[in-house]
N, C-alpha and C positions, 0 to 999 in steps of 0.2 A: 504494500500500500504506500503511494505518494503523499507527502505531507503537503499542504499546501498552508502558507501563513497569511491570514487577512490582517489588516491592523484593526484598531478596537472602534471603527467609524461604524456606528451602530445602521445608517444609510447606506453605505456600500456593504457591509455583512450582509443586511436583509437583502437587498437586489443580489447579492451573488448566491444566497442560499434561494432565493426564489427559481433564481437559470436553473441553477444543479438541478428542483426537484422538478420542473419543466421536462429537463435535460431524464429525467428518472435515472440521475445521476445517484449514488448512492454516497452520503458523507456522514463525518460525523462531528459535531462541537467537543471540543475539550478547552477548558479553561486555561491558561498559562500559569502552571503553578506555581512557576520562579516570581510570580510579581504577587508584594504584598499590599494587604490594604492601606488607604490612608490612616486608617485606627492604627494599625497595628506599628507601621511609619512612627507615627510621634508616639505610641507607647515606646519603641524601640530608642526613640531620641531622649524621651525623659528616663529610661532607664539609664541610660547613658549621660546624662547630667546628671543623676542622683548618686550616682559611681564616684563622678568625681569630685562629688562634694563632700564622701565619704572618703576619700583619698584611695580610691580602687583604681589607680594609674599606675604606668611605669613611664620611667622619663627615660629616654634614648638620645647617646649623642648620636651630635652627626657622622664622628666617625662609624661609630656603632653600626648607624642608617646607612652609610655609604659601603662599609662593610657588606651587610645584609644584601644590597640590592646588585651589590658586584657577584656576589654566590648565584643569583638565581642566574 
């Protein structure tokens, strides 16, 4: 089975799902599971501010950093 990727233009999804079933083309929807909600977005950021107000960071020099990035 071919993948085919629409973007999320909820107007051209419906017009291309309409051709297909015209077409008695056979598809199917699946969500993109990689992408999260906006809730879930700024809960992930205020977890992340609330880290570091509790001192849950590490501080890296830049040699450190230049290090690291010459490895990969």
């Amino acid at each position: 089975m071919d993948n085919i990727i629409i973007p999320k233009n909820k107007n051209q999804s419906s017009i291309i799902q309409a051709f297909l079933k015209e077409m008695k083309i056979h598809f199917k929807i699946k969500d993109d599971e990689t992408k999260m909600s906006q809730e879930e977005f700024f809960t992930q950021i205020d977890e992340a501010k609330q880290e570091v107000k509790e001192g849950k960071t590490t501080k890296v020099t830049k040699e450190q950093l230049h290090s690291f990035l010459e490895s990969l």
